[in-house]
C-alpha positions as CSV (number, residue, x, y, z in Angstrom):
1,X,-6.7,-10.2,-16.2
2,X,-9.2,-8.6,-13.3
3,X,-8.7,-4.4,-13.6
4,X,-8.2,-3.8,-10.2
5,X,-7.8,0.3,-10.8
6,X,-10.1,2.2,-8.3
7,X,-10.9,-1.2,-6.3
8,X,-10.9,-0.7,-2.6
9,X,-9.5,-2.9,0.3
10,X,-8.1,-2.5,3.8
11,X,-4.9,-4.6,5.2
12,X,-4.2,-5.6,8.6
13,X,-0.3,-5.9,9.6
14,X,1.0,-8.1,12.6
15,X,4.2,-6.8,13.8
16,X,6.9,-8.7,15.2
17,X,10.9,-7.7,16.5
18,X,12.8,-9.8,14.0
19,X,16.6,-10.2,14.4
20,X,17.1,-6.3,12.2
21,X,14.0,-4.6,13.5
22,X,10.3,-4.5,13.7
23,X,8.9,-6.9,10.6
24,X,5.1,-7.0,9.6
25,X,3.3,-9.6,8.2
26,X,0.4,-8.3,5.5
27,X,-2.9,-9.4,5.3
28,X,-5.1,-7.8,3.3
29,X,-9.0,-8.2,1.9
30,X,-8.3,-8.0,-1.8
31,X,-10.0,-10.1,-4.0
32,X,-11.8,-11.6,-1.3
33,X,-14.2,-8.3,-0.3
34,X,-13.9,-5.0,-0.3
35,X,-13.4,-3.9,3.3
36,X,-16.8,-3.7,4.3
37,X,-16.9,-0.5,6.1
38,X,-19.3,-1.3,9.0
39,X,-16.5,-4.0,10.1
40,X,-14.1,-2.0,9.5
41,X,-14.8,0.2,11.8
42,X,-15.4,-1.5,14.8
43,X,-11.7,-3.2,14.3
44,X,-9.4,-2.9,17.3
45,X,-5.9,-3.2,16.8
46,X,-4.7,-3.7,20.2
47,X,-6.8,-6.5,20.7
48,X,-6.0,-8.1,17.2
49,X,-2.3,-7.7,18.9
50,X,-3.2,-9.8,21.5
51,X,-4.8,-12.1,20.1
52,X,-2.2,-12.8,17.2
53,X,0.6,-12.0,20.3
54,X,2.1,-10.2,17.8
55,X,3.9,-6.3,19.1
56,X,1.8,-4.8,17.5
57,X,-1.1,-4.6,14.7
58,X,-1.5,-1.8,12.5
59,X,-4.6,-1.1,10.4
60,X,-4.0,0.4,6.7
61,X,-6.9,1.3,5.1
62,X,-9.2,1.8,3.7
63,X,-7.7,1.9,0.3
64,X,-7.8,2.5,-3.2
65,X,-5.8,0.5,-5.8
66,X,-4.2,2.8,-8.8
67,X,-3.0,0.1,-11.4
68,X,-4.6,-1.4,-13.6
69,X,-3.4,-5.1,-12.9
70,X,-1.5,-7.5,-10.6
71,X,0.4,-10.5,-10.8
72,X,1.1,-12.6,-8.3
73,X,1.7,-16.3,-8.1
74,X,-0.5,-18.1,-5.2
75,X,-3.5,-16.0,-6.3
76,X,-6.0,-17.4,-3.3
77,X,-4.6,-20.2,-2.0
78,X,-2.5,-18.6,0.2
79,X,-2.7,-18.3,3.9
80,X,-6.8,-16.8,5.2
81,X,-7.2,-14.8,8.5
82,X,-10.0,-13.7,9.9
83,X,-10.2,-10.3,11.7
84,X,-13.4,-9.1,13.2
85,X,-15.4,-10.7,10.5
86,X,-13.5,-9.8,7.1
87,X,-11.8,-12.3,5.7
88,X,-8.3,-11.7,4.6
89,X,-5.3,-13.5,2.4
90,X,-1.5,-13.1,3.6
91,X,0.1,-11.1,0.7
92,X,3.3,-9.9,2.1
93,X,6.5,-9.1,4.2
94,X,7.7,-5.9,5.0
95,X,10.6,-4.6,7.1
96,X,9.6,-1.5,8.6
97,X,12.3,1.2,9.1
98,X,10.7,2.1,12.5
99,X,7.7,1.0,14.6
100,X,5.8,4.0,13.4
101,X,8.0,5.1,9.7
102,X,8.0,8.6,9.2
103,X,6.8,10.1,5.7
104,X,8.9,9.4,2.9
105,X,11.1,7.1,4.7
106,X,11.6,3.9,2.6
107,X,10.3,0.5,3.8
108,X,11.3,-3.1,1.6
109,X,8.3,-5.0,0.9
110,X,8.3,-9.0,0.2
111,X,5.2,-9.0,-1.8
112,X,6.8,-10.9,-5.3
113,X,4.1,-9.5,-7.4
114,X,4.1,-6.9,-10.4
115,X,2.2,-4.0,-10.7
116,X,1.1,-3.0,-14.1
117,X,0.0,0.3,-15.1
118,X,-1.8,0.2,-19.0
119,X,-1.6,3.1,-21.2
120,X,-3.8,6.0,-20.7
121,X,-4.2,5.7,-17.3
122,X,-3.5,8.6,-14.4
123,X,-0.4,8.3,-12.6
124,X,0.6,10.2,-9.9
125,X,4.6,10.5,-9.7
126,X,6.8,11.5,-6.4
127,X,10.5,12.4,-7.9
128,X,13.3,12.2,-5.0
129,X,16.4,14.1,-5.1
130,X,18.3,11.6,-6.6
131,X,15.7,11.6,-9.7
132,X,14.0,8.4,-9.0
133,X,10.3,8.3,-9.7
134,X,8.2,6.9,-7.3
135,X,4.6,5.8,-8.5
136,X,1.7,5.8,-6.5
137,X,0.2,2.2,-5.5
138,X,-2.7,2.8,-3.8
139,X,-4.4,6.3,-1.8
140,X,-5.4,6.0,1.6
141,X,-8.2,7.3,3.4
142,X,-6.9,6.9,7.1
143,X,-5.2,10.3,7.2
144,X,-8.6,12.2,5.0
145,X,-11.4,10.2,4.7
146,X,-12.6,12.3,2.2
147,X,-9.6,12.2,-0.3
148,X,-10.8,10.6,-4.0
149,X,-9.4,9.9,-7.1
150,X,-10.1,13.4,-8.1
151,X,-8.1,15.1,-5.5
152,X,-4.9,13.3,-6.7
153,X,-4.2,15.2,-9.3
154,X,-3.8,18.7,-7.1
155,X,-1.9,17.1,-4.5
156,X,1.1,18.9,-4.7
157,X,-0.5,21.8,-2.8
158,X,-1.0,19.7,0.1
159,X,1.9,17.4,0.7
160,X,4.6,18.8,2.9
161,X,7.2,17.4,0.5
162,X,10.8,17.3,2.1
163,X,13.3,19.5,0.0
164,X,14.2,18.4,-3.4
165,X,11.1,16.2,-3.8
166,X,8.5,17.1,-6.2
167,X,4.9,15.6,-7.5
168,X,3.1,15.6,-10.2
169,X,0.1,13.8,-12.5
170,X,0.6,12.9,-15.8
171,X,-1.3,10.5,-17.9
172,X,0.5,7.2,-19.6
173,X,1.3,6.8,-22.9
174,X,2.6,3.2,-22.9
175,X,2.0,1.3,-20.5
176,X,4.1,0.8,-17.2
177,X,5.5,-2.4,-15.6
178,X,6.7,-2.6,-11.8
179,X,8.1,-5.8,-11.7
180,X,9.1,-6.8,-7.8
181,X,8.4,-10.7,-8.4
182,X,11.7,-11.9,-7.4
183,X,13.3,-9.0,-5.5
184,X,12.2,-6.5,-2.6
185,X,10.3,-3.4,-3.7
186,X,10.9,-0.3,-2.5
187,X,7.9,1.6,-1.0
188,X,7.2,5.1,0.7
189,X,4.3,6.6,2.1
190,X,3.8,10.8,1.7
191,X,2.3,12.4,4.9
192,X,-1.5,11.3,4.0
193,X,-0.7,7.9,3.8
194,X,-1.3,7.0,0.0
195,X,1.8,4.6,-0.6
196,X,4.0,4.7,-3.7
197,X,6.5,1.9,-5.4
198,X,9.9,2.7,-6.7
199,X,9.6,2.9,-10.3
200,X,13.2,4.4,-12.0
């Protein structure tokens, strides 16, 4: 199984009004490149709107994996767009809480895939106020695009955490399994875009 920890990629989402709100479909580059950055930047998401006559298109990345693995039935051979010369694979379904979700609003993702996390890896933990543990997914580099893996860990002192949430690092000592194969996961992003799954 393919470590995937550290890997980059980029995602383009085509939104569309569905019948309970705005609904985005997910394309993203992973494993097919790794969001060439010259491309990247010359994307336009108004015109990818257009083109796709989708409401919207919303580019989400670059960005860094934090598992170790995935699994996901379909692997490749599901549906390829192009977009401004980077090849990407349709990996999802999300129904977005707004056209533009706030911070730490929840969003539920149709991605029927697990994310595991192997022992003695970093994880970097959101706790709500209800005591469920989020788990970061991936860091994002829209909001900085000089935050690193070695930034994660002192992160606390720059999220503007709503009251009662906390963060912290720790490092695993067995591994951990997000398992979201055959119902919704729950994901937030904090205020500098790095996206977190609902663990607990």
């Amino acid at each position: 199984m393919t470590d995937v920890f550290g890997k980059r990629y980029g995602e383009v989402l085509l939104v569309h009004m569905g019948e309970t709100g705005p609904q985005a479909t997910v394309y993203n580059t992973y494993p097919l490149n790794d969001c060439p950055a010259e491309l990247w930047s010359q994307l336009d998401a108004q015109a990818i709107a257009a083109e796709h006559s989708a409401a919207a298109a919303l580019l989400n990345g670059p960005r860094y994996w934090l598992m170790s693995h995935i699994e996901k039935a379909g692997g490749t051979e599901t549906e390829r767009r192009t977009f401004g010369g980077i090849e990407m694979l349709r990996q999802a379904t999300v129904e977005l809480s707004s056209m533009n979700p706030a911070p730490y609003s929840v969003n539920q993702v149709d991605r029927r895939a697990a994310f595991l996390y192997d022992a003695g890896t970093p994880v970097f933990e959101l706790t709500d106020p209800d005591g469920r543990r989020w788990v970061m997914q991936t860091f994002s580099q829209t909001v900085d695009p000089q935050l690193h893996l070695d930034d994660l860990a002192g992160l606390a002192t720059r999220l503007t955490l709503p009251a009662g949430w906390s963060y912290r690092a720790r490092t695993l000592e067995r591994p951990l399994r997000i398992d979201t194969t055959a119902q919704k996961a729950s994901v937030l992003q904090d205020d500098l875009a790095n996206s977190y799954s609902l663990s607990s």
